[in-house]
N, C-alpha and C positions, 0 to 999 in steps of 0.2 A: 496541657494535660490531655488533650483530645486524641493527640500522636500516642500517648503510652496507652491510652483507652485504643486506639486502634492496634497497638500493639497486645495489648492485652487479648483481642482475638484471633491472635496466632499463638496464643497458649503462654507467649515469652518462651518460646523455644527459642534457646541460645543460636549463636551462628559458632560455627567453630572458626575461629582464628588463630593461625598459624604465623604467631611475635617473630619478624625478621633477627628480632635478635634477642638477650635478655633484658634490653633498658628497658623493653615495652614491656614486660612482662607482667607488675603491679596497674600500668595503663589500662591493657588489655582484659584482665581477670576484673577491673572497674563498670569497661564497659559491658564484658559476657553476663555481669551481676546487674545490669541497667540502671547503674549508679552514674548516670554521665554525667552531673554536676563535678563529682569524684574523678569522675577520667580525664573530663577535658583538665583540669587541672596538671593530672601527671601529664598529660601528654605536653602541654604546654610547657612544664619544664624542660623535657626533652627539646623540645625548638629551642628554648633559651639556653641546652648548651650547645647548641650546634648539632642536637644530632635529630633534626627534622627532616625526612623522605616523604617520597608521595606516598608511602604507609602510612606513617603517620598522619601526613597531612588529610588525607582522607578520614581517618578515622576522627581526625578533630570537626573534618567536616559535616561528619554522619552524626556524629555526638551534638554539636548545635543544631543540623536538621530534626533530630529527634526531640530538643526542646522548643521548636521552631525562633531561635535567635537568627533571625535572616543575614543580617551581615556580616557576622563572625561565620555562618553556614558557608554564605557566599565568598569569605573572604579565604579560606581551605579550602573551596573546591579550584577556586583559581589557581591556589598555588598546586592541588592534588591533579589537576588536569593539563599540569605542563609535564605528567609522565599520562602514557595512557592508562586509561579505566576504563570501564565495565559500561555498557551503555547506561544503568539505570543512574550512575555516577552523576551522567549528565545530563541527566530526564531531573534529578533531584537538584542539580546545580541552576537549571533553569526554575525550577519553581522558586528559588531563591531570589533569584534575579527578579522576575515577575513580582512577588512581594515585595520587593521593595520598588516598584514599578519600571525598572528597568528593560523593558520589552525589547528591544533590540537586542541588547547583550545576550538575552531569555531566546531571541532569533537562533541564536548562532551556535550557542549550546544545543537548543531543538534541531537542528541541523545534522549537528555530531551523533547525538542523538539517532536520529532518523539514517543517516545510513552507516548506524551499528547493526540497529533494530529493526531493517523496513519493513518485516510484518507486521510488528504492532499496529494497532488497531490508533494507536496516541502516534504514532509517526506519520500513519497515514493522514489523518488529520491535520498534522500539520503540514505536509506537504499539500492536500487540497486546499486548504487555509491558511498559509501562516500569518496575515497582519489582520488578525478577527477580532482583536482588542478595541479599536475604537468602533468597531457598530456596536460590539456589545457594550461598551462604554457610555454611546450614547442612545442605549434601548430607552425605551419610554417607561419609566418606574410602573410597578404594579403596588407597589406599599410605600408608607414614609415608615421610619425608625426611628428608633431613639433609646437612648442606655434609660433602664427603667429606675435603676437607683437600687438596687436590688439585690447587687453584690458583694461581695467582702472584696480584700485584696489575696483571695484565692481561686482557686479554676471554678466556675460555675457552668453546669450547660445540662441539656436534657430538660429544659422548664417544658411542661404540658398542661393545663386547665383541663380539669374537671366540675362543672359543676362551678364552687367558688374557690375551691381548692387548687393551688400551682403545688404542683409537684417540682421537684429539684435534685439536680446531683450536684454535691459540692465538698470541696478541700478545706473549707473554714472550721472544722473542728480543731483548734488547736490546744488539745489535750492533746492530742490522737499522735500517736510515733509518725513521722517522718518516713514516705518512701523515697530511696534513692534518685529516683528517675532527676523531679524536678527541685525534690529537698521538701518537699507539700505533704500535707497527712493525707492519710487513704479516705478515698471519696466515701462518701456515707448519703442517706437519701434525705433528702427534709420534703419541709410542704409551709407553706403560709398558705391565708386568707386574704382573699381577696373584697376588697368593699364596691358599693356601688359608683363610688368614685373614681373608680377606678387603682384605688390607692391598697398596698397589702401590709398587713400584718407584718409582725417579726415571726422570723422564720424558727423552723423546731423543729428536732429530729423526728423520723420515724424510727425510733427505737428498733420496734418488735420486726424492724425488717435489719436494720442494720447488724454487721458481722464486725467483724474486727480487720477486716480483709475491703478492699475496692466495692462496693454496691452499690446501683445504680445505672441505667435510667430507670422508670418506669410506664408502663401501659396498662389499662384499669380499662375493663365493658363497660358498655354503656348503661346496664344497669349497675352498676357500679358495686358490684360484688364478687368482683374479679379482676387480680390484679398480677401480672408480668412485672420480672426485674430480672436484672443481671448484677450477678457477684462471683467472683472466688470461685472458683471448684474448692479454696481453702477453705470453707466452711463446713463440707463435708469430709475435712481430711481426706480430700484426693489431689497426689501431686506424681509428679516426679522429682528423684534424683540427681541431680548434676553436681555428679564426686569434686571433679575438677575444679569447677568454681565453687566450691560447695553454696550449691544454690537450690532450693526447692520451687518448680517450674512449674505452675500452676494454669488451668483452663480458666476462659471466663466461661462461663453456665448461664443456663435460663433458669429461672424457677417463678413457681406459680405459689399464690399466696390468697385465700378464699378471708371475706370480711365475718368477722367475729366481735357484733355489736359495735364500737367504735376505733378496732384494732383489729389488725392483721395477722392472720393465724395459717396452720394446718400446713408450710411451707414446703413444696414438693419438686425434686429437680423435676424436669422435661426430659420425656422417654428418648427422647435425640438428642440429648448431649451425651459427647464423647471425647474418652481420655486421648481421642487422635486429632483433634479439632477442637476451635473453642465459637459461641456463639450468645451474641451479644444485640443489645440496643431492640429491643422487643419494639414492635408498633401492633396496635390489634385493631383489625376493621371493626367497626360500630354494628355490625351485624353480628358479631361472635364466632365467624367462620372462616377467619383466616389472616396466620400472626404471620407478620414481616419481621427478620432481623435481619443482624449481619453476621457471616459465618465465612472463615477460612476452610470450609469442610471438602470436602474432593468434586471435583466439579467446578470448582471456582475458577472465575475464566483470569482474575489478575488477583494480590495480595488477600484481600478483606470483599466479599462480593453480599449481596443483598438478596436474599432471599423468601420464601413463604413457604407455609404449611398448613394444610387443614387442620381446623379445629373441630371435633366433636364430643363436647364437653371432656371429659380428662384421656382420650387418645385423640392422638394427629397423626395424620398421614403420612406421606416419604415428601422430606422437603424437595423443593423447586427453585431451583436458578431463575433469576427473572431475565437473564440474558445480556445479549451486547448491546441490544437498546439503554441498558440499566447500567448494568455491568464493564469495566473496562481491566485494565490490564494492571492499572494502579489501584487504589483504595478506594472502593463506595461503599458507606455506614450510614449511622442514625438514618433509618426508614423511618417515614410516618405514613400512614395511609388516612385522605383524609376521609372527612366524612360520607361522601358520597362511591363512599368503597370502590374508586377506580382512579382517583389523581393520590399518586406517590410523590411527596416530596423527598428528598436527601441530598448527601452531603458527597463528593468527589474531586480526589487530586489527579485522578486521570484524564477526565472531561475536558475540552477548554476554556479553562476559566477568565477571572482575572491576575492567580496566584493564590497557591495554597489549598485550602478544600474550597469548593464552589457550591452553593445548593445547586440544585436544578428538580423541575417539575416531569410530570410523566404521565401522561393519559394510559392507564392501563389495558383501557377497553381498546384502543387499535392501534395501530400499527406505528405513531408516528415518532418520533424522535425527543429526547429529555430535553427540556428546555433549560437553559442558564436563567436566571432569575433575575441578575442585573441589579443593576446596581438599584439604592444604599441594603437591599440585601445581603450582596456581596462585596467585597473588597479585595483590595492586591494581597490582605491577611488570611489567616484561616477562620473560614463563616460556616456554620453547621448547624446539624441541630433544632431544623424547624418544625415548629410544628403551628398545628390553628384550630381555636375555637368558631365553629358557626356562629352559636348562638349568642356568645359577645362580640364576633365580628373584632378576633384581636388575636394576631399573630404572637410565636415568640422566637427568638434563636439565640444563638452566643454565637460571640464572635471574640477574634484577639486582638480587633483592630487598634485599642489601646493601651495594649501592652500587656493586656491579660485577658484567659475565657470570663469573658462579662454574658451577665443575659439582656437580651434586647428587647423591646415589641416592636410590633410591625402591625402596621393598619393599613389596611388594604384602600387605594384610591380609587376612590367608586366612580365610573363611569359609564353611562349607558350609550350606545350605538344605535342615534337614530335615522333611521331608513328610511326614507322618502320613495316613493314609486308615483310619478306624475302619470296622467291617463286621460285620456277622453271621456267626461264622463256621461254621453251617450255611447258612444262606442266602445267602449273599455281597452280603446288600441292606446299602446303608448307611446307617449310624448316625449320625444328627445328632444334637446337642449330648451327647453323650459328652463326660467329662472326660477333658481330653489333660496332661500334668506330661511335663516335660524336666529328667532328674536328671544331675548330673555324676556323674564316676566315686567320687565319695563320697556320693553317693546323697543330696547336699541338692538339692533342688527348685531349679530356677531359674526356671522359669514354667509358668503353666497357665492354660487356654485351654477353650474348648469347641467340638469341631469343627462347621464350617458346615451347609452344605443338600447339599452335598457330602461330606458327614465327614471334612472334610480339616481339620488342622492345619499351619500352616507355622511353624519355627524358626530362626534364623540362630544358630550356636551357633562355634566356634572348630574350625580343621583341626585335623587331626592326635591328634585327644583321643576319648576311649571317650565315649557319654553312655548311657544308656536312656532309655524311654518307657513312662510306664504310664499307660493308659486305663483308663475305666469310664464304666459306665452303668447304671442302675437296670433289674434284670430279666436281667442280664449278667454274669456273673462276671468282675472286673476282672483285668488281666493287666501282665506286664512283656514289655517288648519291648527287646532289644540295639539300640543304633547303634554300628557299630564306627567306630574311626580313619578318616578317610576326607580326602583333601585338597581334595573338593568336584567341582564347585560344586555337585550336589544328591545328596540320601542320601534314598532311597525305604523308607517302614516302612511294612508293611502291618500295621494293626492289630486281626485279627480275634477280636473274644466269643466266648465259647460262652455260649450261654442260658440261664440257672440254672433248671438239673435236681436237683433237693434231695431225698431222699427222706424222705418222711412218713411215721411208721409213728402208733399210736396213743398209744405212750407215748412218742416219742422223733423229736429232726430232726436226722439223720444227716449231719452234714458231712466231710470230710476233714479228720483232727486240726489242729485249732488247736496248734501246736508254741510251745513259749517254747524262748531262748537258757536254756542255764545258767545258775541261779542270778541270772535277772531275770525282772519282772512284768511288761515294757512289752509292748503287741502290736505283731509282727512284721510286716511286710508282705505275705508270703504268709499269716500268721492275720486280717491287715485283709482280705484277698481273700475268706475263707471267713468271714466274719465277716458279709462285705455280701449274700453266700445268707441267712444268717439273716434279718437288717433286711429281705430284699424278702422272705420269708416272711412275716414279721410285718405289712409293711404292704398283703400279700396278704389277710390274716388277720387284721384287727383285733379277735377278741377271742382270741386265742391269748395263752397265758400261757406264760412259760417261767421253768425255774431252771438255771443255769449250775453244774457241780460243776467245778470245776480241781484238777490232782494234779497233784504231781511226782514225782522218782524218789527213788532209796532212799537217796541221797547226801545228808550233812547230819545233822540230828539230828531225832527227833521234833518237837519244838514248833517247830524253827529251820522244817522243811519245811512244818508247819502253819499256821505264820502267814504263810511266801513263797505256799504254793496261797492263801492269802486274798485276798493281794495282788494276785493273778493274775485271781481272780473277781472283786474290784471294777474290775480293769482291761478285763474283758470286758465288766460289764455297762458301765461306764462309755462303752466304745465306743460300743455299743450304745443308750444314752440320748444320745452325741453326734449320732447318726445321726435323731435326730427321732423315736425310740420311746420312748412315754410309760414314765417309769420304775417304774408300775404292774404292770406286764407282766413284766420281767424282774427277777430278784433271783439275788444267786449266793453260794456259798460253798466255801473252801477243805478239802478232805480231805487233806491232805499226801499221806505215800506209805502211807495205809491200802488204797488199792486200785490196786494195780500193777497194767498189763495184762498187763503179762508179768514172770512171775515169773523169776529171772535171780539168778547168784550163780556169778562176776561178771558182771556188765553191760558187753554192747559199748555203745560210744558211740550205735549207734543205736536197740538198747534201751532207753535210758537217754532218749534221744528223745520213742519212744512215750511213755514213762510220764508225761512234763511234757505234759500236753494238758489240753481243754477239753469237756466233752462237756455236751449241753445235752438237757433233761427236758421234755416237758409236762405244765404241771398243769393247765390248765384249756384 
């Protein structure tokens, strides 16, 4: 449905087709009426008497592109392109192929393609580019997805949140006559409610906006008293004539629709729509000052191009091309502007995608280039249509990936980038290749790194969660540093050393107690920090010798507390022999609690503290 929605913005101006002969004739006048359920049919009897040509075949092929059946598409263009054709022939042949993930075969038609067309701006690209499929393949998701349940078994797409309100365009009216294109009634607009569960209502028309004719999408201010749609120029009884096919050839329109207590009133075409152009899929910046659609109007750089206009309250300005940054030589529609009134999402079968229409994103504010969105937003199918709420933090799009326009949501994966910058912190010079560790809030290591020529580390680590950071460096007393909670997108740690100052006496190297947990040997973190003053002593000092004595407190029993301090001194030296100090130099041994520092009866817990420490001797 989204293909006759893009055609709908070319007004369904016929193509005039010139029938090789009279078989086509009822074929032909099927498809000029865009009845292609009806054509493919006649045509396919022609094949089955034998009298199928690359006319034909084409036309059977253009008639499944337009319902996007990719294989029966693809399965005509193979046959239509063993005569020559037209290069969009096989710009269209390849997109077929691509959906149904056929990339190679999608190669070689781009090929043909490309040097029918080498200006095109889609040739060019593929010739800078052509095997771009699997990076984009394996880009790093920005959202997860999922089909919301939300659908009928008819084209749905255009979902937008307001507030608690999902707007919608959808074919499930089936009262509704049947248009030809896809055999589906004419789209009409609805709306459900949304709960705090996330979970919505049954859906229900907006009458007071609906025609009898195609209506739909919608864009509503932020004060929510103003609201864009696109229908029909058949509501206003404006069309053309086409004798021939007798057919009435209709514009899509904007029109503006002002809130009237709980219903939508006072409906007014847009001063820029015209009987020469048609212009669709409204988006309106949350400031009020300037509506995106998509319009075929003069100026358009390929089929269906994406455009803006100033608003000021009921006149606008002379619309604007947003260009070939946006804009390509195929089809780009459904504009959304998000809230931050300068990233455009939409939708493009010119772009390189994966196949079919692709979103892609766009910094409006500078110069840089539309992004693909990647996957599971997109697929080998046609994916369009997105749009996002801030304040629920909940995408939405349709796509046709299974077998019909469904609507999806998409939740954004929240990830913050945290930044480390290691430094001297006397000096504020920075420290390269410093060890940088990113520990979760249970202090297991997730990774580690050594900062640049910059002393910078960068993390991508999950919102909303605690982590820390602990650096080091040889000469540096290593340190812990907080990252709190944070929803992103980047989390600045400044991670400044102090420069190990150890004092030397002649008998002894005076560190800040090496502390044990109760009643364990292992070393702690803060006793690994004072631990690493020792090892760059030592390897300051290569022939210094030392002895580790460990004590604990007065808890326990003699021999239990004399063999736990032993345990303690082999876990010291043992640090110490990790760190690349020959284990010549160091040796240690346990004195339980024969030499308290502080004598105590009873002991606070932080007395009890002191007395589990580590104190270190020189012998030589």
């Amino acid at each position: 449905m989204k293909n006759l929605y893009i055609a709908l913005s070319f007004g369904l101006i016929s193509i005039s087709l010139i029938a090789q002969n009279k078989d086509t004739k009822t074929a032909d006048k099927l498809y000029n009426r865009f009845e292609y359920v009806s054509a493919a049919k006649e045509y396919q009897k022609l094949v089955e008497k034998g009298k199928g040509d690359g006319y034909i075949y084409k036309q059977l092929a253009d008639t499944y592109y337009n319902m996007f059946n990719t294989k029966e598409a693809a399965n005509w263009y193979s046959k239509a392109t063993e005569t020559e054709q037209d290069a969009e022939t096989y710009f269209r042949y390849a997109q077929m192929l691509k959906a149904d993930g056929k990339y190679d075969q999608a190669n070689k038609q781009m090929n043909k393609f490309a040097s029918l067309a080498p200006n095109d701006q889609r040739a060019k690209a593929h010739k800078e580019n052509p095997n771009y499929v699997p990076k984009l393949a394996a880009k790093e998701p920005g959202f997860t997805s999922k089909s919301l349940g939300l659908s009928s078994d008819k084209s749905e797409f255009g979902a937008v949140l307001y507030g608690n309100t999902l707007y919608f365009t959808s074919a499930r009216n089936g009262s509704r006559k049947n248009y030809g294109w896809l055999e589906e009634p004419f789209l009409d607009i609805y709306k459900m409610t949304m709960g705090d569960s996330g979970t919505f209502s049954e859906a229900t028309a907006v009458t007071e906006l609906n025609s009898k004719f195609h209506d739909g999408p919608v864009t509503i201010s932020a004060d929510g008293n103003t609201l864009y749609f696109s229908s029909d120029s058949f509501r206003e009884n404006s069309f053309e004539k086409d004798k021939v096919n007798k057919l009435k050839l209709g514009k899509n329109n904007l029109y503006k629709a002002t809130k009237s207590g709980d219903t939508w009133g006072n409906i007014k075409s847009l001063s820029f729509n015209s009987k020469e152009y048609s212009t669709s899929n409204p988006s309106l910046s949350r400031d009020g000052k300037t509506l995106y659609f998509s319009s075929n109007m003069p100026g358009s750089i390929g089929g269906v191009d994406i455009w803006k206009v100033a608003v000021n309250g009921d006149e606008f300005g002379t619309p604007e091309n947003l260009g070939p940054k946006v804009n390509s030589e195929g089809n780009e529609s459904f504009p959304f502007i998000a809230d931050d009134n300068k990233t455009l999402y939409f939708a493009s079968s010119g772009k390189q995608g994966l196949g079919g229409l692709d979103i892609y994103k766009i910094d409006l504010s500078n110069a840089t280039e539309a992004i693909n969105m990647g996957k599971p937003i997109n697929s080998e199918k046609d994916d369009f249509s997105f749009t996002f709420n801030k304040e629920k933090n909940q995408g939405f799009f349709s796509s046709n990936r299974n077998g019909n326009d469904d609507i999806f949501g998409a939740t954004p994966i929240c990830n913050v980038s945290v930044i480390t910058v290691v430094t001297n912190a006397k000096t504020g010079a920075i420290l390269s290749d410093a060890k940088v560790s990113i520990l979760d809030d249970k202090k297991n290591v997730i990774a580690s790194e050594m900062s640049d020529s910059n002393g910078e580390v960068k993390y991508s680590v999950e919102c909303d969660k605690a982590y820390s950071i602990q650096a080091s460096k040889d000469g540096f007393e290593g340190n812990s540093f907080a990252v709190a909670k944070s929803k992103g997108p980047v989390s600045n740690i400044s991670a400044a050393l102090q420069p190990i100052d150890v004092i030397v006496t002649p008998t002894e190297i005076i560190l800040n107690p090496i502390y044990f947990e109760y009643d364990k040997s292992n070393i702690t973190q803060a006793g690994a920090f004072e631990l690493d003053k020792l090892i760059q002593v030592l390897k300051n000092n290569d022939k210094l010798v030392i002895f580790a004595k460990s004590h604990t407190d007065n808890r326990g029993s003699d021999d239990y507390n004399l063999s736990l301090s032993d345990r303690r001194a082999k876990s010291t030296v043992q640090y110490i022999i990790s760190k690349g100090i020959d284990g010549s130099r160091i040796s240690g041994k346990g004195f339980g609690e024969s030499e308290l520092k502080v004598q105590c009866e009873p002991c606070s817990e932080e007395q009890h503290s002191q007395n589990r420490r580590s104190e270190f001797l020189i012998v030589k």
